[in-house]
N, C-alpha and C positions, 0 to 999 in steps of 0.2 A: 352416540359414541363419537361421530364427527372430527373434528378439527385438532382437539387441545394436545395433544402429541406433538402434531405438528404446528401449532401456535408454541407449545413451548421452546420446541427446537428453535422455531424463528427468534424469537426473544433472548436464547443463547446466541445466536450468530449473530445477531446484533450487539448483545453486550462485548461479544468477542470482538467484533469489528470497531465500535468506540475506544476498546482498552487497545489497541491496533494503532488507531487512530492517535489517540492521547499520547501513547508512547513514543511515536514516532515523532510527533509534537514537538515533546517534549526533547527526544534526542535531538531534533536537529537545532533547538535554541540553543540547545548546552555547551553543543561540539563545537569544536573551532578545528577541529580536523578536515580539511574537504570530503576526504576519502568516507570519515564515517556521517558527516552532513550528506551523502547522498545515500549511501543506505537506509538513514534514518529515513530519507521522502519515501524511500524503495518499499520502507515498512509501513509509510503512512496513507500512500496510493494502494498495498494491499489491503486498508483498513476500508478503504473509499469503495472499493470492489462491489461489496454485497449492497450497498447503498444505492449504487448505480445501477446496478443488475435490477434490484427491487421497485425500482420506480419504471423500469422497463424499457432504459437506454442498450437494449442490445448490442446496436451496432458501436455505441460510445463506449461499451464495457471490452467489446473486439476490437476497436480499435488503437484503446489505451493498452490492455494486455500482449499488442506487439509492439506497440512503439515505448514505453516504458523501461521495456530490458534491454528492448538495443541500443536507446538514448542512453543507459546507464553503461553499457559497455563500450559504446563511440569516447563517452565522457572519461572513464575509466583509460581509456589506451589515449588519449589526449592528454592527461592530466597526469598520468603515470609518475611514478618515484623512477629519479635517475641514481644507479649505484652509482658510489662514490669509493 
């Protein structure tokens, strides 16, 4: 009985993490917006996650998953839209 449940799931969170990955790709060539160019990495560093988890960078997966949102919020309150 062994593994293939869970070989299959892996194979979905893979495929989930490449379409992650591609999408986020792909948004950030497209945009010319800054605001949506960094979401688009925000989606393509969550694509990168399980890729890095799996090869068994724990501490590179912890330490991207703090510094990632607060760089995107530093960036965010620096870059800010001024009303007019």
């Amino acid at each position: 009985m062994g593994g293939g449940y869970q070989e299959t799931m892996n194979d979905v969170v893979m495929v989930a993490s490449v379409i992650l990955i591609l999408t986020g790709m792909t948004a950030a060539i497209f945009n010319r917006d800054p605001f949506d160019k960094l979401i688009s990495l925000s989606v393509l560093i969550a694509g990168v996650f399980p890729f890095i988890i799996e090869r068994g960078f724990l501490d590179v997966a912890i330490a991207t998953a703090l510094i990632a949102p607060l760089s995107t919020i530093f960036t965010l309150m620096v870059c800010r839209r001024v009303q007019v």
